[in-house]
C-alpha positions as CSV (number, residue, x, y, z in Angstrom):
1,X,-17.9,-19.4,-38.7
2,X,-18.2,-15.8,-36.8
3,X,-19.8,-13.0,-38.9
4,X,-20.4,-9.5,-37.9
5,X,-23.3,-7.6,-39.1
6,X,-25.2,-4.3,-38.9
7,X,-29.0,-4.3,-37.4
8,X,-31.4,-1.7,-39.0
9,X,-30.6,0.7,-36.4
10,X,-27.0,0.4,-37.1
11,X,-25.8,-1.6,-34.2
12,X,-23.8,-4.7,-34.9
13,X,-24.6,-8.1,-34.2
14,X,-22.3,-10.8,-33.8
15,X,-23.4,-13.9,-35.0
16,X,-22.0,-17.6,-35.1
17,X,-23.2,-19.9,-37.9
18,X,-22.1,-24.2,-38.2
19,X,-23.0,-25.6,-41.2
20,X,-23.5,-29.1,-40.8
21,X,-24.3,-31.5,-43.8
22,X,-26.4,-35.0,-43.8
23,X,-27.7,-37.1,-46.2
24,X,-31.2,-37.9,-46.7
25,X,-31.3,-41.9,-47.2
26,X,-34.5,-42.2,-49.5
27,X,-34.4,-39.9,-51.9
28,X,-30.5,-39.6,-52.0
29,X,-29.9,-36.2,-51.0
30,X,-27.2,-34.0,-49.5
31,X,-28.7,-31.2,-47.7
32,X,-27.4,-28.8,-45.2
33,X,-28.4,-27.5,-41.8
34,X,-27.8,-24.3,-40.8
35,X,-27.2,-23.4,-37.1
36,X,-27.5,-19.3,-36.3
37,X,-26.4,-18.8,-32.9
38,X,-26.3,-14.5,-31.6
39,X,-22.8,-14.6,-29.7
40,X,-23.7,-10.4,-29.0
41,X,-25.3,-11.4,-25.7
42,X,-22.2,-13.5,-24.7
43,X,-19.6,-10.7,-25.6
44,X,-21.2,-8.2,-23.5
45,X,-21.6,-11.0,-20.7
46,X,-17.5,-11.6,-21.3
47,X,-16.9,-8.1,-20.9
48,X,-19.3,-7.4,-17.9
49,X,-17.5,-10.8,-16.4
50,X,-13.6,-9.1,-17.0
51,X,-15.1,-5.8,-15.5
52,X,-15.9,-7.2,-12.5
53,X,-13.1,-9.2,-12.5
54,X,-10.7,-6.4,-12.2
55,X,-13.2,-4.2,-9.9
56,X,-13.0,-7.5,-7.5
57,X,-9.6,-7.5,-8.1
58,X,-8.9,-3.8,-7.4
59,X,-11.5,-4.4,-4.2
60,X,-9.4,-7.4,-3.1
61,X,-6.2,-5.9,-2.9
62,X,-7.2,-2.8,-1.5
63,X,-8.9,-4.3,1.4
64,X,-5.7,-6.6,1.8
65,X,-3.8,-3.0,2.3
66,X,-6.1,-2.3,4.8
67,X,-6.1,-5.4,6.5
68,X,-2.0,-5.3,6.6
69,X,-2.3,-1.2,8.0
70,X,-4.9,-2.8,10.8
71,X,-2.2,-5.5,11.6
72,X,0.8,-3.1,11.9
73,X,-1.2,-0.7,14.0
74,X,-2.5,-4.2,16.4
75,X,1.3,-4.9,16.3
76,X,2.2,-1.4,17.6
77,X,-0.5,-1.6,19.9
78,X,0.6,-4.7,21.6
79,X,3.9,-3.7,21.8
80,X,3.3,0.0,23.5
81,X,0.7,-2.3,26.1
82,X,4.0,-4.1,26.9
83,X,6.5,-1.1,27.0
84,X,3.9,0.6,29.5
85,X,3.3,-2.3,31.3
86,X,7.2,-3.4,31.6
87,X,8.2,0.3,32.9
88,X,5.2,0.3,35.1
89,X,6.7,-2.6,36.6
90,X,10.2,-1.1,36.4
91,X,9.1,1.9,37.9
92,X,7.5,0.6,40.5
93,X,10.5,-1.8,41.7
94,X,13.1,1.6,41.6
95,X,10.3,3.9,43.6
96,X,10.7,2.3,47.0
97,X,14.6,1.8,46.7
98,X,15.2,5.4,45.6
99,X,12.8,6.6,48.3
100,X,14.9,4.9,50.9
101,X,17.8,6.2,49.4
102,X,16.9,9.7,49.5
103,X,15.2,9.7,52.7
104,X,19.0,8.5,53.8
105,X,20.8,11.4,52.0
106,X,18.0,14.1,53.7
107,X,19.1,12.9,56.7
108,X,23.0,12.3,56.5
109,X,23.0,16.2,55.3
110,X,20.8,17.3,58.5
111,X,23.4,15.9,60.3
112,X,26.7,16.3,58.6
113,X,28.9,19.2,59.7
114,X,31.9,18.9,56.6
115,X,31.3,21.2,53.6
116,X,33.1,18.7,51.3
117,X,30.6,15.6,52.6
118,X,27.5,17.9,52.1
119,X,28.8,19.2,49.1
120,X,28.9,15.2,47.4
121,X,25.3,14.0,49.3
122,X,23.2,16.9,47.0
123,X,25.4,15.7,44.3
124,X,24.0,12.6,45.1
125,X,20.4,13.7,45.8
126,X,20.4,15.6,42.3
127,X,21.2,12.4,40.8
128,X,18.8,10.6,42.7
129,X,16.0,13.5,42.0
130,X,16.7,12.6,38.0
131,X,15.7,9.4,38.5
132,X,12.8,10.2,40.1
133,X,11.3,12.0,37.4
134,X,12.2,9.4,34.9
135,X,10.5,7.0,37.4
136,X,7.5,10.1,36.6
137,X,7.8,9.7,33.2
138,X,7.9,5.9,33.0
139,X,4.3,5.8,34.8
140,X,3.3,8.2,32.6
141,X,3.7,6.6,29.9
142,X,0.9,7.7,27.0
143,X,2.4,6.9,23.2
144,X,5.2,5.2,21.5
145,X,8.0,7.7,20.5
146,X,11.4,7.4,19.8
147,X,15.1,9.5,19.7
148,X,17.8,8.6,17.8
149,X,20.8,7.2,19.9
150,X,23.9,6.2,18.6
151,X,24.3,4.6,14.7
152,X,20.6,3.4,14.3
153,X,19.9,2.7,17.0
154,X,16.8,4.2,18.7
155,X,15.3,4.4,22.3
156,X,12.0,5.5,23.7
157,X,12.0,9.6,24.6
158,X,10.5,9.4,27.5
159,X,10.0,13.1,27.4
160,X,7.8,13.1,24.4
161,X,5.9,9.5,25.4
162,X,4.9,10.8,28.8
163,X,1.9,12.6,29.6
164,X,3.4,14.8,31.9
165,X,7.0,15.8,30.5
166,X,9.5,17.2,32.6
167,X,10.8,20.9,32.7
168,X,13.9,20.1,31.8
């Protein structure tokens, strides 16, 4: 049985009482034993134990936020090393092949006498100065930001991910 009662200063007390009976064999009597157990202890116990539960709780799944922010940001990470590493590479392999192409044009219009020839090698040359300075940019390469492109798709901007932008 569970009783609640009040202490002299007003508190309560929750106590737990078993009655058990036994028989005493020589004189042939039924007496009864009394157990008094104070269960206010163990209350407060079970409500400092669900406390901490849910602080632990609370603690758990805020540092599992954390940990999945830390991942997404290692994830981005890695993938920006890559993007700067694959048009570093990129770059690199247009640089010398644009170079020679150029160097070409400079010279074909030093040496071309037509108007309409001239006219199509700085078309040419424009072209080739364009990809130049996205060659620039690629190298240049500082963050991870992207443009909208068609539908949802998205591709990097390299004018806002370089370090130096163009003028354009």
């Amino acid at each position: 049985m569970k009783l609640t009662l009040a202490d002299s200063r007003g508190e309560n007390v929750s106590l737990s009482l078993t009655l058990i009976p036994y028989h005493v064999a020589p004189v042939n009597e039924r007496r009864t034993a009394i157990f008094i157990e104070d269960l206010t202890g163990k209350a407060a116990l079970a409500d400092a134990v669900q406390h901490y539960t849910q602080e632990l709780e609370a603690l758990v799944h805020n540092k599992t936020r954390e940990l999945k922010t830390m991942q997404a940001k290692l994830i981005m990470a890695e993938q920006f090393a890559a993007m700067v590493k694959t048009a570093g590479g990129v770059a690199h392999e247009l640089r010398q092949p644009l170079t020679t192409l150029m160097g070409t044009i400079e010279l074909l219009l030093e040496e071309t006498r037509s108007q309409p020839l001239a006219s199509r090698l700085e078309i040419i040359m424009a072209q080739a100065e364009r990809m130049a300075d996205i060659i620039r940019k690629m190298e240049s390469l500082v963050e991870f930001r992207t443009r909208n492109y068609i539908g949802d798709t998205e591709i990097l901007d390299l004018d806002l991910a370089a370090d130096h932008p163009s003028d354009s």
